[in-house]
VOKE-23837 format. One record per residue (C-alpha): residue in three letters; x, y, z; residue number from 1. Coordinates in nm, 4 decimals. Example, Ala and Ser with C-alpha at 12.3 -4.5 7.8 and 13.67 -1.06 7.14 Angstrom:
! VOKE-23837
+-----+----------+----------+----------+-----+
:  aa :        X :        Y :        Z :   i :
+-----+----------+----------+----------+-----+
: ala :   1.2300 :  -0.4500 :   0.7800 :   1 :
: ser :   1.3670 :  -0.1060 :   0.7140 :   2 :
+-----+----------+----------+----------+-----+
//
This chain:
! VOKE-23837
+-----+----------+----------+----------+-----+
:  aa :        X :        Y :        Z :   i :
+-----+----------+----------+----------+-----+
: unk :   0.0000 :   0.0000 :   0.0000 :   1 :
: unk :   0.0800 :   0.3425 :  -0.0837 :   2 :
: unk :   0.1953 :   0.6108 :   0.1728 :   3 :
: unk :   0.1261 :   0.9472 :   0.1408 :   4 :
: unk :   0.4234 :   1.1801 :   0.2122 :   5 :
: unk :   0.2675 :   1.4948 :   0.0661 :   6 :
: unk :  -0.0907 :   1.5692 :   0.0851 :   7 :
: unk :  -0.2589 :   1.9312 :  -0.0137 :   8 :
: unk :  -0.6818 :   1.9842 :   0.0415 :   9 :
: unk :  -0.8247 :   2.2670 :  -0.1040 :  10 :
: unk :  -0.5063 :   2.4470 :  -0.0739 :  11 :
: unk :  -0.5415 :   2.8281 :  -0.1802 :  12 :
: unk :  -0.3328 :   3.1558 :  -0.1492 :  13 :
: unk :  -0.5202 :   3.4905 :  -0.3109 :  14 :
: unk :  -0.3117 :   3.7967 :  -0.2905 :  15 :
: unk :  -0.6377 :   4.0681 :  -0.2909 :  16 :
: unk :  -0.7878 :   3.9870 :  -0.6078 :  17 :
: unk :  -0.5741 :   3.7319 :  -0.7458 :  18 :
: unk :  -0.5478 :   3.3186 :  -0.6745 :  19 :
: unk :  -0.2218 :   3.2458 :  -0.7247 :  20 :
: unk :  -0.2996 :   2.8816 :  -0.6075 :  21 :
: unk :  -0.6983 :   2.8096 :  -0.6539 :  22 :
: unk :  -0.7952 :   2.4894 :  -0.4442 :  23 :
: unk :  -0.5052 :   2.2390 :  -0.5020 :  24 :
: unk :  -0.5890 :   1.8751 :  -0.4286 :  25 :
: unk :  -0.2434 :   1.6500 :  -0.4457 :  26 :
: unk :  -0.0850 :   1.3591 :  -0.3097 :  27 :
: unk :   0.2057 :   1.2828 :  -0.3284 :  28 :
: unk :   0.3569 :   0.8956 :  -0.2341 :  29 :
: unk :   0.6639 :   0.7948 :  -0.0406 :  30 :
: unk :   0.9595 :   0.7289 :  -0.2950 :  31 :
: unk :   0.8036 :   0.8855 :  -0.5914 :  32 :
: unk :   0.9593 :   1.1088 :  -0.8219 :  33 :
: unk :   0.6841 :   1.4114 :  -0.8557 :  34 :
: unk :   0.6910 :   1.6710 :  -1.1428 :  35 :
: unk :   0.4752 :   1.9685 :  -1.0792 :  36 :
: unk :   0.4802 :   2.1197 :  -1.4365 :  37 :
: unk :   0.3679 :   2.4703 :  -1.5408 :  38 :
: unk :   0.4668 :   2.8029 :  -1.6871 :  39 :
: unk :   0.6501 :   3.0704 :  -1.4935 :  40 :
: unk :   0.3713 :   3.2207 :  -1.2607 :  41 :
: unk :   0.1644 :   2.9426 :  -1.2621 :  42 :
: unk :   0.1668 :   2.8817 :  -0.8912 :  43 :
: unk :   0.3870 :   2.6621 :  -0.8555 :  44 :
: unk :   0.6523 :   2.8281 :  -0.5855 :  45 :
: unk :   0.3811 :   2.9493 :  -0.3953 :  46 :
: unk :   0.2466 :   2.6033 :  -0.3440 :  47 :
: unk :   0.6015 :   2.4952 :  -0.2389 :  48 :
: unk :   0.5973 :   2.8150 :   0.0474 :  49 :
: unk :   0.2809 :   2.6730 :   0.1666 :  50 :
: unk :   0.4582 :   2.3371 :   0.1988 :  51 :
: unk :   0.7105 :   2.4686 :   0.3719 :  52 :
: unk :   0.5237 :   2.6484 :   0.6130 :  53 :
: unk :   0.6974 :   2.9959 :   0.4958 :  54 :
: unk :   0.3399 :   3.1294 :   0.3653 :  55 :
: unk :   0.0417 :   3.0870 :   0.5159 :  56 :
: unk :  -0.2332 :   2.9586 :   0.2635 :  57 :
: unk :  -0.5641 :   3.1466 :   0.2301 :  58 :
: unk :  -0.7824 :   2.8272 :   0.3154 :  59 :
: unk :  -0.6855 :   2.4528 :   0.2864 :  60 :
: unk :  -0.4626 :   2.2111 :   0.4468 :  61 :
: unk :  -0.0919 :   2.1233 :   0.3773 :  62 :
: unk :   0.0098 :   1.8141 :   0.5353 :  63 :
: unk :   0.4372 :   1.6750 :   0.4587 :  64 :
: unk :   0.5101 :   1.3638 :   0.6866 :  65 :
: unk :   0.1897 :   1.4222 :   0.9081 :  66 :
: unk :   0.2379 :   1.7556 :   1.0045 :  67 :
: unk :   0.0861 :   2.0618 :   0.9605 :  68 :
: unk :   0.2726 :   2.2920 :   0.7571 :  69 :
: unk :   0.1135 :   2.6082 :   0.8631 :  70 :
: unk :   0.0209 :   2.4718 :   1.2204 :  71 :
: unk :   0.3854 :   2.3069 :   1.2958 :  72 :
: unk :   0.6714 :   2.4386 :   1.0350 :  73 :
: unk :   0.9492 :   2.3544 :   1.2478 :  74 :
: unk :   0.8948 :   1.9888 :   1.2299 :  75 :
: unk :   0.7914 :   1.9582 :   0.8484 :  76 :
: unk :   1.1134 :   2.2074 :   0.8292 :  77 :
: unk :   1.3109 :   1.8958 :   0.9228 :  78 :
: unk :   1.1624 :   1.6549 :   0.6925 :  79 :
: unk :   1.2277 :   1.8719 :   0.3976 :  80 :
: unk :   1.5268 :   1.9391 :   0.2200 :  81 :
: unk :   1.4449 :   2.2618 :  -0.0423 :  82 :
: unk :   1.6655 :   2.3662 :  -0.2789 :  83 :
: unk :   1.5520 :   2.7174 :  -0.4628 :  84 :
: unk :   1.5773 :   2.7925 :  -0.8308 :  85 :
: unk :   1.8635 :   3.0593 :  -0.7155 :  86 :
: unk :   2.1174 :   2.8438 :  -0.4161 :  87 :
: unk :   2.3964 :   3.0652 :  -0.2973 :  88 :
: unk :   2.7225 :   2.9713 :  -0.1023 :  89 :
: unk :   3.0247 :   3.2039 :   0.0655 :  90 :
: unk :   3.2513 :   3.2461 :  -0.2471 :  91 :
: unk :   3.5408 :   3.2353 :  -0.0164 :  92 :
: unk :   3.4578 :   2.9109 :   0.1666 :  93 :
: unk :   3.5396 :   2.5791 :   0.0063 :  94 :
: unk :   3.2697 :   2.3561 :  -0.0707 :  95 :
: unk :   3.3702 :   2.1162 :   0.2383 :  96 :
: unk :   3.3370 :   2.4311 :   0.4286 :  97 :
: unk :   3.0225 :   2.5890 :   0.3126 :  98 :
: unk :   2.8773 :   2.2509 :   0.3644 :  99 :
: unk :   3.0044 :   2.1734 :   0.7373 : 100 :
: unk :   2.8768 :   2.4941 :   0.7868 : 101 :
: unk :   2.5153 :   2.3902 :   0.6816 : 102 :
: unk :   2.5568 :   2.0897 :   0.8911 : 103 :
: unk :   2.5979 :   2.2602 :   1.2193 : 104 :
: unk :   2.3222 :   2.5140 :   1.1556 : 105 :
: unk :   2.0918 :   2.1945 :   1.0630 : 106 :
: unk :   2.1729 :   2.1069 :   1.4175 : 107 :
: unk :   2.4140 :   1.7983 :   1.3416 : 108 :
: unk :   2.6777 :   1.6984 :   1.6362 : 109 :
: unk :   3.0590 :   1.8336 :   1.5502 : 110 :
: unk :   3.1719 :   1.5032 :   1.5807 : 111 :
: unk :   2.9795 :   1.3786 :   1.2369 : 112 :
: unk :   2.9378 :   1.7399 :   1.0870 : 113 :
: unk :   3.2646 :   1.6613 :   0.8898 : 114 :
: unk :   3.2175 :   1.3092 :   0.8296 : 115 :
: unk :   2.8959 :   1.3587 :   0.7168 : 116 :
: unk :   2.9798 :   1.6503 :   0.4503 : 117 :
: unk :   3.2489 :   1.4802 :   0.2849 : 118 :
: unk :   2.9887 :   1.2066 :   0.2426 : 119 :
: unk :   2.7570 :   1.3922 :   0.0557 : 120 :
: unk :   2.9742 :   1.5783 :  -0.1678 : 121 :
: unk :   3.0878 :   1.1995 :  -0.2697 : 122 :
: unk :   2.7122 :   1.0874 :  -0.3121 : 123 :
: unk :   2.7402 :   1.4287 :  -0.5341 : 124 :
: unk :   3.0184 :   1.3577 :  -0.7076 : 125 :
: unk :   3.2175 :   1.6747 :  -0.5799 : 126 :
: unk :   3.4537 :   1.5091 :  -0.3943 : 127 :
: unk :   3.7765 :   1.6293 :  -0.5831 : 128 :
: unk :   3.6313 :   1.9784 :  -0.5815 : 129 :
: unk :   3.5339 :   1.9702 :  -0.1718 : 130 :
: unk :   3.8719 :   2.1867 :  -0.1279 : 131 :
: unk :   3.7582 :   2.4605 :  -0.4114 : 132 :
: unk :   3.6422 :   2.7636 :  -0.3196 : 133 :
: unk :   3.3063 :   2.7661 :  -0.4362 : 134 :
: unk :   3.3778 :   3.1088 :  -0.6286 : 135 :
: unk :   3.5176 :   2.9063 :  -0.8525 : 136 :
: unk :   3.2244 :   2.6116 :  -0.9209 : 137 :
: unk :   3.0250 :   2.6323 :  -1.2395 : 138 :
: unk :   2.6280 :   2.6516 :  -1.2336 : 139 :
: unk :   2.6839 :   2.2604 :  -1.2522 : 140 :
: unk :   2.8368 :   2.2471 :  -0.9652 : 141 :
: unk :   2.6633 :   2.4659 :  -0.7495 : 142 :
: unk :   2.3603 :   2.2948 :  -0.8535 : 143 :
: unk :   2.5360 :   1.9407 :  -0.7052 : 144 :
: unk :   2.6712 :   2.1486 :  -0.4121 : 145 :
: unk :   2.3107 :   2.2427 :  -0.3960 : 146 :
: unk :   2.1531 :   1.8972 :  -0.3607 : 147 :
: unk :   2.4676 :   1.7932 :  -0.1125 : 148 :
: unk :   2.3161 :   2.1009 :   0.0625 : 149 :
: unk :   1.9768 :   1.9816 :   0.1343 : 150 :
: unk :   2.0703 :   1.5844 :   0.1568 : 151 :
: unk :   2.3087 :   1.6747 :   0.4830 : 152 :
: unk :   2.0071 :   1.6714 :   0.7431 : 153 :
: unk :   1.9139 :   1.3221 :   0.5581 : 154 :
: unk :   1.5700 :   1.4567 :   0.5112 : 155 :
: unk :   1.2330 :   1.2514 :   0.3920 : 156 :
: unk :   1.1046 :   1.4971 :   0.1161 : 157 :
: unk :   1.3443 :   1.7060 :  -0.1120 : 158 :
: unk :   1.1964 :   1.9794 :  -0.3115 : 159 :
: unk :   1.3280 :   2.1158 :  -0.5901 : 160 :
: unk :   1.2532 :   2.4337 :  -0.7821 : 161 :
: unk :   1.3878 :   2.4457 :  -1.1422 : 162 :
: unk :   1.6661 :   2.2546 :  -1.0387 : 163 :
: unk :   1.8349 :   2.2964 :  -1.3725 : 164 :
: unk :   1.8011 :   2.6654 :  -1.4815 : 165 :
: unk :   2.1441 :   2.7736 :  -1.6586 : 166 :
: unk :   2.3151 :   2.4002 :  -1.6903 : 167 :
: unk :   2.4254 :   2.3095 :  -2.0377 : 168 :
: unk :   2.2342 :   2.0186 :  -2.1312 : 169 :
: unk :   2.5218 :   1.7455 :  -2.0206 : 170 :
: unk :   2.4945 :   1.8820 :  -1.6905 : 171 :
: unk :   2.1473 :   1.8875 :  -1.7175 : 172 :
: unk :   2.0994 :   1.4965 :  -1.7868 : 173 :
: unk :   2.3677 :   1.3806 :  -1.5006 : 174 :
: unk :   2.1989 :   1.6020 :  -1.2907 : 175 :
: unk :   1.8796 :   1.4536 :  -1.3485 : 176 :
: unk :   2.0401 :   1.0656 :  -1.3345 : 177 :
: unk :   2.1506 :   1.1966 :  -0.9829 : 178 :
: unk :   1.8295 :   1.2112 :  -0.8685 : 179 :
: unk :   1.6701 :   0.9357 :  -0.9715 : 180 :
: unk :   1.9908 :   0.7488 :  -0.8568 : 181 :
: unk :   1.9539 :   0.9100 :  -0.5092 : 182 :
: unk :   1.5623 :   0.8403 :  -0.5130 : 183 :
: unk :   1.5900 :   0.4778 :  -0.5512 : 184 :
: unk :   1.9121 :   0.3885 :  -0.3382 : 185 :
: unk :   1.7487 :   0.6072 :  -0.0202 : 186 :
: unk :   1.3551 :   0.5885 :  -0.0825 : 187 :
: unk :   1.3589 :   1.0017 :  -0.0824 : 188 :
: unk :   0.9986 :   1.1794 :  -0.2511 : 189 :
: unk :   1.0670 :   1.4060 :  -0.4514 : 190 :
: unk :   0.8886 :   1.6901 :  -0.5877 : 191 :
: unk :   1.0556 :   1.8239 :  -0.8871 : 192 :
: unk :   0.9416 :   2.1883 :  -1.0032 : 193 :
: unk :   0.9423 :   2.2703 :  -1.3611 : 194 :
: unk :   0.8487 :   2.4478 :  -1.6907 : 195 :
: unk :   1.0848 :   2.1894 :  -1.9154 : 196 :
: unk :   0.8826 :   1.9683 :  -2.0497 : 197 :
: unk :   1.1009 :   1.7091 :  -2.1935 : 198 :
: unk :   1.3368 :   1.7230 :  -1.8408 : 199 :
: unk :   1.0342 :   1.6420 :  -1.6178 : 200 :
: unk :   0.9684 :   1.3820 :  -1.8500 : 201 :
: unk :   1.3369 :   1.2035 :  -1.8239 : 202 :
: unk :   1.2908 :   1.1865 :  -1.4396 : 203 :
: unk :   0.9458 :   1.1602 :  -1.2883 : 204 :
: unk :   0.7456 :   0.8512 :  -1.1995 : 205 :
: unk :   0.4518 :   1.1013 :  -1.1851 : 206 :
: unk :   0.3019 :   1.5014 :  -1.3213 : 207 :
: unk :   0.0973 :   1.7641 :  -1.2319 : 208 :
: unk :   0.0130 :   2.0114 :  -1.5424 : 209 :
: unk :  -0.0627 :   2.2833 :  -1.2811 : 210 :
: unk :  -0.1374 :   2.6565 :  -1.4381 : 211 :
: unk :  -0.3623 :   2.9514 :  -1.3800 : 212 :
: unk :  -0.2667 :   2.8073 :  -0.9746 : 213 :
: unk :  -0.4881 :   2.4953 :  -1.0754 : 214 :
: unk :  -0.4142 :   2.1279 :  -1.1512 : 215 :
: unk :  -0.5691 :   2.0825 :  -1.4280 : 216 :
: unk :  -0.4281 :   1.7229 :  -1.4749 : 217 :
: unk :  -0.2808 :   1.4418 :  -1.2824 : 218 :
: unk :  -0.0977 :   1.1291 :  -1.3118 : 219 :
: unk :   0.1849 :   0.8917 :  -1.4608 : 220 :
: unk :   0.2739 :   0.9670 :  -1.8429 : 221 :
: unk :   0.0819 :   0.6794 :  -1.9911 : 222 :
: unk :  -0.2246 :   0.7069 :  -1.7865 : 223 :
: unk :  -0.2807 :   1.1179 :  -1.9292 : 224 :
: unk :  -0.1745 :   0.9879 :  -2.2561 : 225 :
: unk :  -0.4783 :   0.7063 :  -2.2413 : 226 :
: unk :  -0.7419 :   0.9392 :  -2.1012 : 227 :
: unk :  -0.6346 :   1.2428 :  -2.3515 : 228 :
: unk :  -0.5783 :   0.9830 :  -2.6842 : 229 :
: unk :  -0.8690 :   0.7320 :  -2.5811 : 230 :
: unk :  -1.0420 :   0.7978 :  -2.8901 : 231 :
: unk :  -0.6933 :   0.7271 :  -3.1165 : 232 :
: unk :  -0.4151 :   0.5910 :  -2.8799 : 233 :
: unk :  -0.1993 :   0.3697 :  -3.1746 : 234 :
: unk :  -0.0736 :   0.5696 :  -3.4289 : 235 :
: unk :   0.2034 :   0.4534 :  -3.6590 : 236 :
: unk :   0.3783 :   0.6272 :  -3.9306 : 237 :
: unk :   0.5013 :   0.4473 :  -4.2383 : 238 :
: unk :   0.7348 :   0.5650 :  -4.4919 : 239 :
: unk :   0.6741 :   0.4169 :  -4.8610 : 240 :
: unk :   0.9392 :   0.4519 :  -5.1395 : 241 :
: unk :   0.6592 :   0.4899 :  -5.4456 : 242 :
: unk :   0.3893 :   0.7006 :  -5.5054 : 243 :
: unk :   0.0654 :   0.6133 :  -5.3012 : 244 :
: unk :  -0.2088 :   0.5823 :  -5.4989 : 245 :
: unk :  -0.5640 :   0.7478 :  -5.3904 : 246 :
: unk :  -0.7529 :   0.4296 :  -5.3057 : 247 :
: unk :  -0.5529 :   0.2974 :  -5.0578 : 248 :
: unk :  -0.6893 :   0.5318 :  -4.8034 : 249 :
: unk :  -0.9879 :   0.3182 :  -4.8282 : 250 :
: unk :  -0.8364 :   0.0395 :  -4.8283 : 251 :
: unk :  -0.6887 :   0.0853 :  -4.4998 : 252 :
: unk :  -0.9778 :   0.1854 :  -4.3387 : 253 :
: unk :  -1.1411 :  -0.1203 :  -4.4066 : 254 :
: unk :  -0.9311 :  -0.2444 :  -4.1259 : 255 :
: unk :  -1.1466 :  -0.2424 :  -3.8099 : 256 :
: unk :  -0.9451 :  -0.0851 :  -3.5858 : 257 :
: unk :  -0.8067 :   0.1879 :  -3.8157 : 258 :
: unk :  -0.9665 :   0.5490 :  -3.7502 : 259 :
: unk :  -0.7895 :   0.8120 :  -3.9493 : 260 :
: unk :  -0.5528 :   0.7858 :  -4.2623 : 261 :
: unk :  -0.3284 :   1.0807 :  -4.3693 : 262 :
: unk :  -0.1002 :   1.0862 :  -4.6564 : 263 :
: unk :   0.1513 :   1.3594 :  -4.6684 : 264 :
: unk :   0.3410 :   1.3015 :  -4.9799 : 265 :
: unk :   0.5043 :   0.9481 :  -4.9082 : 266 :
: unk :   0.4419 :   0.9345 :  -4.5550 : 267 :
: unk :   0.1536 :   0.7848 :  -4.4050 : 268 :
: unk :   0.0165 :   0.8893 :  -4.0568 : 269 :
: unk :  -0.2620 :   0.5959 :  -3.9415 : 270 :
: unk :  -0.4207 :   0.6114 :  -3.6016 : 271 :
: unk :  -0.6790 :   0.3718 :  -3.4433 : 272 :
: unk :  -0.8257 :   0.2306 :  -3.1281 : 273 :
: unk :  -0.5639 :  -0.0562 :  -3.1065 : 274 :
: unk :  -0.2111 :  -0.1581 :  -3.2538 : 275 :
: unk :  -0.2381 :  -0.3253 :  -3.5501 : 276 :
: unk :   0.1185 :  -0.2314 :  -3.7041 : 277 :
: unk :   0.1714 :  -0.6043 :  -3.8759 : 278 :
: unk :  -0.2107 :  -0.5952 :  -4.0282 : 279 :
: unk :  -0.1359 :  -0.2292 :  -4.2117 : 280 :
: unk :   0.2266 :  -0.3695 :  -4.3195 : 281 :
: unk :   0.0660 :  -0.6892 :  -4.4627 : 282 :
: unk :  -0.1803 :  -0.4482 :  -4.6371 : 283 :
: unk :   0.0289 :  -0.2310 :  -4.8069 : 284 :
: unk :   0.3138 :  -0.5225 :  -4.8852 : 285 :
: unk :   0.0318 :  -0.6613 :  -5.0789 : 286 :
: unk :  -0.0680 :  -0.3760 :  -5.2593 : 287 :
: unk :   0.2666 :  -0.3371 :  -5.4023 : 288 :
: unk :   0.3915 :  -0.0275 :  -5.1479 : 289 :
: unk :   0.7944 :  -0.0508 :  -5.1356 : 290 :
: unk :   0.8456 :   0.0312 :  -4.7303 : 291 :
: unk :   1.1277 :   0.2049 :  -4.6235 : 292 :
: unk :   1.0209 :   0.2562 :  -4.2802 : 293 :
: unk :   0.7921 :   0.2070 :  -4.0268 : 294 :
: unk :   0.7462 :   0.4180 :  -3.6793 : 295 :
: unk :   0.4986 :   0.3581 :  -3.3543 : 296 :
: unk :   0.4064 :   0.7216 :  -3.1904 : 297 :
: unk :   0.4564 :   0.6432 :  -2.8477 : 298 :
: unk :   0.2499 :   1.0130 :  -2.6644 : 299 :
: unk :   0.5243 :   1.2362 :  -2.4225 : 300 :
: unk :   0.4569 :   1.5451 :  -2.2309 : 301 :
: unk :   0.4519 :   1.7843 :  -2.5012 : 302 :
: unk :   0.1725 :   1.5404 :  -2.7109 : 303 :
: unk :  -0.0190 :   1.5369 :  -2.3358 : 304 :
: unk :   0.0360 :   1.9204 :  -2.2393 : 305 :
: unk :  -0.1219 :   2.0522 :  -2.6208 : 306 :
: unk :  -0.3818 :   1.7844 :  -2.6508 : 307 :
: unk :  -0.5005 :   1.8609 :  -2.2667 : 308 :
: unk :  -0.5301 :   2.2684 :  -2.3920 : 309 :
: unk :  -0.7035 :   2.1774 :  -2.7056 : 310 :
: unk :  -0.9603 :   2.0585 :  -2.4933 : 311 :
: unk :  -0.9298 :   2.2676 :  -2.2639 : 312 :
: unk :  -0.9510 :   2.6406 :  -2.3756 : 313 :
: unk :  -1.2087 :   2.7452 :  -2.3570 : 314 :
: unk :  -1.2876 :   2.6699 :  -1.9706 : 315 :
: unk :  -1.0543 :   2.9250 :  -1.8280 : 316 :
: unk :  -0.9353 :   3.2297 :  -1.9796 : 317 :
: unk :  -0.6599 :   3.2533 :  -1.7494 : 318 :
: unk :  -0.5279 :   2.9199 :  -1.8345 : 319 :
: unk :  -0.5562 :   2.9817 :  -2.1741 : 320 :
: unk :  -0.3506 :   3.2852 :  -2.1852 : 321 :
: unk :  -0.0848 :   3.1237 :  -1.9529 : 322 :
: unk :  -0.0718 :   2.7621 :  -2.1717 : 323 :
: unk :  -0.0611 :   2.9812 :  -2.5005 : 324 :
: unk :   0.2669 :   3.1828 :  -2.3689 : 325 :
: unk :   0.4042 :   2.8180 :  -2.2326 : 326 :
: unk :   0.3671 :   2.6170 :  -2.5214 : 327 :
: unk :   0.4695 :   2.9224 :  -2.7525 : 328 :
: unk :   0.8309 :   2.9227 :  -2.5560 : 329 :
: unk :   0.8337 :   2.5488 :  -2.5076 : 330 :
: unk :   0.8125 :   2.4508 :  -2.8938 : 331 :
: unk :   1.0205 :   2.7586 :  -2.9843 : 332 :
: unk :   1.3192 :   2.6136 :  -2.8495 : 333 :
: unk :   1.2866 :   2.2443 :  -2.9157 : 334 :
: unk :   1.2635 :   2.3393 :  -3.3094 : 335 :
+-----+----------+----------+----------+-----+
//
């Protein structure tokens, strides 16, 4: 059986005349990977201040290990591990030091403090840096530095805000491995805030599309693909060598299962309610197509995240302005 780690009820913040988190329902399970997804303003960091117990939410409950965030910070302040988009460290202090210095204010005995640091810079792979000032770290490794940071009080929960803002994308994907790595060897939840699409993606066992300060969808990657693409959830694409000729679009339609046909020059895009990839090669073999290749759409986040807003749109104007801006930027940069 499950156990919840993280649980928000109704959770809500309005500053005057603006939500910034509208009635947030979320759980979140012990040793799961979490990805709380959204543009920039979408609510996200003000959900993680309510966690935290460094806001104080306009109605609702957040509960992290049992406790009351708003009622008893102090003890859901030693569960948690946060590291903010924006971690900074004494330029002139080594990395051992900066860390040992962490340790002690997290309350841990001098006799371990040291043990403990060099430790975690190993689990961090910084250990032939620990005697660098940290002036001299990339964003790479202030970002590892960063995660040694909030592992040193060997806390239940980490929470991380846009863990990878300004790492090239080598750093980003070790960075990522790290936590999943970390995850799994010490049974840490993690909630993982982001506007990357295709990084939430690499890491998380589960996602929130949360914007306009709702949730407006929940779940592992295959189960929103299945409730967005019920109606079409197998779609192949096959690449023919000759020309395809115009009844063959009926032809493969005949096939029970097959829904849609499009033919974009020699390229054929079929979707249905089940695969049938063998069926539609058998087909076309015998109708004399030459196939040079054949490709099974499997849905990711970007699919999900501009399927959900096509159906979507129109129930919030809010939403609809932020998702518009998000997948503008989004798509932009993966062309």
């Amino acid at each position: 059986m499950k156990t919840p780690i993280i649980e928000l009820k109704g959770l809500t913040k309005c500053y005057r005349s603006l939500r910034a988190v509208d009635n947030l329902d979320l759980t979140v399970y012990k040793g799961e990977i979490f990805g709380l997804l959204g543009p920039n303003g979408a609510g996200k960091s003000t959900t993680i201040l309510m966690m935290l117990g460094l806001t104080e939410p306009s109605s609702g409950l957040a509960t992290v290990c049992g406790f009351d965030a708003t009622r008893n910070p102090i003890p859901v302040k030693r569960k948690i591990g946060y590291m903010p988009d924006n971690i900074g460290f004494y330029n002139n202090m080594t990395a051992l030091e900066n860390l040992v210095y962490i340790g002690r204010l997290n309350g841990i005995p001098e006799s371990e403090v040291k043990e403990r640091a060099r430790d975690m810079l190993d689990e961090v792979g910084l250990s032939g840096a620990m005697h660098k000032r940290t002036a001299t770290f990339s964003r790479g490794m202030k970002q590892r530095l960063g995660l040694a940071d909030v592992l040193i009080k060997q806390p239940e929960v980490i929470i991380l805000d846009e863990p990878t803002l300004g790492i090239d994308p080598s750093g980003v994907k070790d960075f990522l491995a790290l936590i999943k790595q970390l995850s799994r060897q010490q049974g840490l939840t993690v909630l993982l805030s982001s506007h990357h699409l295709h990084q939430v993606q690499q890491v998380c066992d589960s996602v929130g599309i949360f914007v306009g300060g709702k949730l407006l969808a929940e779940g592992n990657i295959d189960t929103l693909a299945s409730n967005l693409f019920a109606s079409d959830p197998f779609v192949v694409e096959i690449a023919v060598k000759n020309e395809v000729p115009p009844t063959l679009e009926t032809d493969l339609l005949a096939i029970d299962a097959i829904k849609k046909v499009t033919v974009n020059g020699q390229l054929l895009q079929i979707s249905g309610s089940t695969g049938s990839t063998p069926d539609l090669v058998r087909l076309l073999v015998q109708k004399g197509m030459d196939i040079t290749g054949v490709q099974q759409r499997s849905y990711g986040l970007d699919e999900i995240y501009e399927r959900y807003f096509e159906t979507n749109l129109n129930e919030n104007s809010s939403s609809e302005k932020s998702s518009g801006l998000f997948q503008r930027s989004f798509f932009k940069k993966r062309k």
